[in-house]
C-alpha positions, 0 to 999 in steps of 0.5 A: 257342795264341792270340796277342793283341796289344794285350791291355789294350786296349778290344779285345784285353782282351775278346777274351782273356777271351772265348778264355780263356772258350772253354778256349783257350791264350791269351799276352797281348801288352801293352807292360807285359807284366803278367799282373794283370787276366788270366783265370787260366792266361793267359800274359802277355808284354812286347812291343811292336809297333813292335819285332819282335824283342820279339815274336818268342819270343812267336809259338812254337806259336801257331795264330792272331794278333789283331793291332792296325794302326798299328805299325812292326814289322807286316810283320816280325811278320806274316814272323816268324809266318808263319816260325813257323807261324802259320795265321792272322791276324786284324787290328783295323781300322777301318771307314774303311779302307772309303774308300780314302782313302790321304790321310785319316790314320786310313784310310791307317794302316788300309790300310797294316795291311790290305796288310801283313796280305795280303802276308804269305801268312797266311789273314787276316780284318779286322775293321772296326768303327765308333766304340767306346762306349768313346769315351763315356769321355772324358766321365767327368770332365764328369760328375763335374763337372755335368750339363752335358756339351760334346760334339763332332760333335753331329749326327754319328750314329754306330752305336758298338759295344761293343768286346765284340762287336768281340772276340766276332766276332774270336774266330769269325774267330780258331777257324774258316776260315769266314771267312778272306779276309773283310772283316767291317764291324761296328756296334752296333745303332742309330744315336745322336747325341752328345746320345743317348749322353749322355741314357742315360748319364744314365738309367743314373746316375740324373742328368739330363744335358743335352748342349750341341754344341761348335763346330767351332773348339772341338772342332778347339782340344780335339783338336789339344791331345791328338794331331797334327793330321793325325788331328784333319783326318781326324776332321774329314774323316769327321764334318763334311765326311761321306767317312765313314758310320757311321749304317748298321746292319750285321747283321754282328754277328748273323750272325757270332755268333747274337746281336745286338749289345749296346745302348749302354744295356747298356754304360751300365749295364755302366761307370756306375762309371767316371762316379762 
């Protein structure tokens, strides 16, 4: 049996299906706890991470654990697992856990998953990915609206990957020791600017969408309306003052899985639904 927290995610949504795929038991941790979207035979299972005592049944019989950082409840949750026999943990991370920047908000809260995750005693692999292109989803409104799209950060040249390789190479760390111990850095396979995402997404749509940049004043005012402003100065940190790199290809992907990762153009295709 396989646990997967944040199972209706970006992440965890492909990561249940890619196990169920792979004729593994698979209980899908979620807030809601609903079992509608689930590949059949499924377990779906209510709980939330920052209350450990809400996940703790859940962690019966279960081999290996995908596990989202941030959450309050972590280093219980990783005891309660070890007590339950749990062999290993893989967590989602994020690529700028690399820093080291305990001051920057979003690497910080990464490296305190990481250190809780190493303490716990389980053989443990993180995954550390860049941006998803998922993150192009919140263009879908500007989309549906004209062919005239304000973006942030529009020199930031970023390798986004597709959260189905994220999964892809958790899965191969959940089913195998091979890389227990490791530290997996992984990216898409090539480095775009905001106004390149947005050109293929208008190939995919059949429209001719123009990407206009945003000022820094303007991004920072968008942002700061929708989360706190520590995580708006660490996003500013990464892509204006450059502590952080996403621009670099990784063959981690391709070594991990034997597949090279799929393009932005694939994932494109793949959601133009979602900008009807």
């Amino acid at each position: 049996m396989f646990l997967v927290t944040g199972a209706t995610g970006n992440v965890g949504a492909e990561l249940v299906r890619a196990l169920a795929e792979s004729g593994e038991r698979v209980r899908a941790v979620s807030r809601s706890g609903r079992s509608e979207g689930l590949p059949a035979g499924v377990e779906a299972v209510a709980g939330d991470l920052n209350r450990p005592e809400t996940v703790r049944a859940a962690l019966d019989g279960v081999r290996g654990l995908f596990l989202m950082p941030g959450y309050g409840g972590q280093r219980q949750i990783l005891a309660d697992a070890r007590a339950a026999g749990v062999r290993r943990v893989v967590l989602l991370s994020g690529l700028s856990a690399g820093t080291g920047d305990r001051d920057n908000a979003v690497a910080g809260y990464l490296l305190d998953a990481e250190d809780a995750v190493r303490d716990s005693g389980l053989a443990w692999t993180f995954v550390r990915p860049t941006s998803f292109m998922t993150n192009a989803l919140r263009l879908a409104d500007q989309i549906r609206e004209g062919d005239t799209v304000r973006v942030p950060f529009p020199d930031a040249r970023t390798t986004d990957i597709d959260p189905y390789d994220i999964a892809q190479v958790a899965l191969r760390a959940l089913l195998s020791d091979e890389f227990a111990g490791r530290v997996l850095e992984v990216t898409g396979p090539e480095a775009l600017l905001p106004a390149d995402r947005v050109r293929i997404l208008g190939a995919a749509l059949g429209r001719d969408l123009r990407a206009v940049g945003l000022e820094h004043e303007e991004t920072r005012a968008e942002m700061e309306a929708g989360m706190p402003k520590p995580y708006v100065d660490a996003f500013f940190s990464f892509f204006v003052d450059g502590t952080l790199d996403e621009s670099v290809v990784l063959p981690t992907v391709e070594q991990v899985t034997g597949r090279a990762p799929r393009t932005f153009a694939h994932w494109a295709r793949d959601h133009t639904e979602a900008f009807r």
